[in-house]
C-alpha positions in Angstrom: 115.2 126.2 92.5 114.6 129.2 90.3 117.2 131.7 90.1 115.3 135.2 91.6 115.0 137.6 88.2 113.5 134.0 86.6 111.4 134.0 89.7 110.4 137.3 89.4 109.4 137.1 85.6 107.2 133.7 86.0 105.7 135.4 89.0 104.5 138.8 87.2 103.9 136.8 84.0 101.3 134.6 85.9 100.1 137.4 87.7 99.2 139.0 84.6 98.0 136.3 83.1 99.8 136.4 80.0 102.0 133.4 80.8 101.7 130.8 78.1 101.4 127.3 79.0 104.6 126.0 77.4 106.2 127.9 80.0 104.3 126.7 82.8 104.9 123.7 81.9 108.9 124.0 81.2 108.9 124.8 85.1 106.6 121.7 86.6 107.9 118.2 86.9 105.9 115.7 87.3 106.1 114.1 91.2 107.6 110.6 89.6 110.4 112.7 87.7 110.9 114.9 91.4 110.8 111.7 93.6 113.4 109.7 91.4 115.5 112.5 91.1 115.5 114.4 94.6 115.9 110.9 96.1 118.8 109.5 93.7 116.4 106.3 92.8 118.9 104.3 90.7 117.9 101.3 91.5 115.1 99.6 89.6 113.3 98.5 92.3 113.3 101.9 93.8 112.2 103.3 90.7 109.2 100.3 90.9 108.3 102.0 94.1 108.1 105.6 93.8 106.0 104.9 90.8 104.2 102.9 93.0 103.6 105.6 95.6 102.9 108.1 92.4 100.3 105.4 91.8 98.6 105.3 95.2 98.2 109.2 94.8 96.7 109.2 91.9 94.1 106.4 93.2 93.4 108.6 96.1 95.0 106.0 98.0 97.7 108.1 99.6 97.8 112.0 100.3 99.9 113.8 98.2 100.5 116.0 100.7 101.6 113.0 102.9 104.2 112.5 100.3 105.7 115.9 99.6 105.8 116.5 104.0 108.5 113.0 103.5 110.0 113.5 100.9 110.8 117.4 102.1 111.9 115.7 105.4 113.8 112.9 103.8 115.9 115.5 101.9 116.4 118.0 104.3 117.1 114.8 107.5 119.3 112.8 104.9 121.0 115.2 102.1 124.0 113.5 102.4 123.1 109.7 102.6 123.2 107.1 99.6 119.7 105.5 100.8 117.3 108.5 100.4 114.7 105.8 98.8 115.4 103.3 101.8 114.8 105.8 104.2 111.5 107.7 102.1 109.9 104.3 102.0 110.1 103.4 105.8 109.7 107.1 107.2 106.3 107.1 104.3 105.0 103.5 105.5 105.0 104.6 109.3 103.4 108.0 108.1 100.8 106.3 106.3 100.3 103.8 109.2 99.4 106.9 111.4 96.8 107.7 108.8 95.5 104.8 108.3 96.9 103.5 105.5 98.5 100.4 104.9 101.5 100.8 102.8 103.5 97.4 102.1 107.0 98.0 100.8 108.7 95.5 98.3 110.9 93.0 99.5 114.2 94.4 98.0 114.1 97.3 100.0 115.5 96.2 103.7 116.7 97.8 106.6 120.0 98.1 107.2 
């Protein structure tokens, strides 16, 4: 999260439009670098699957805004658990069930 007076200064920057795209891009991460992170993938085989699920989206296979609603939830419902991944890849597949999707998760990541 940005600090407010760095808020502030991207904000009027891009409002003016004189905000050069170094800085724009200093502030983005990508959504494989914000899943592994924001759900403590250590793992390899979590890492294999959120760059899976970064894969579906970019096939158009999955909704990115399907994603970002579970992961927001994952993080918010289970900030203090060591399973974020476990718990992002069931809460996704039943998601993407609902919409139609048919997500298979890998065989390393049981429930518990």
């Amino acid at each position: 999260m940005l600090p407010r007076r760095r808020f502030l200064q991207v904000g009027v920057a891009a409002v003016a439009g004189g905000l050069a795209p170094a800085a724009v891009a200093r502030d983005q991460s990508t959504l494989q670098q914000k899943l592994e992170v924001g759900l403590e993938a250590r793992q390899q085989i979590e890492k294999n699957f959120v760059r899976d699920v970064v894969r579906m989206v970019k096939q158009g296979q999955l909704k990115l805004k399907l994603v970002l609603e579970t992961f927001q939830y994952v993080r918010k419902r289970y900030r203090f658990s060591d399973r974020k991944v476990r718990v992002f890849a069931f809460v996704l597949q039943r998601r993407a069930k609902a919409a139609g999707v048919n997500l298979q998760l890998p065989a390393g990541i049981k429930k518990r």
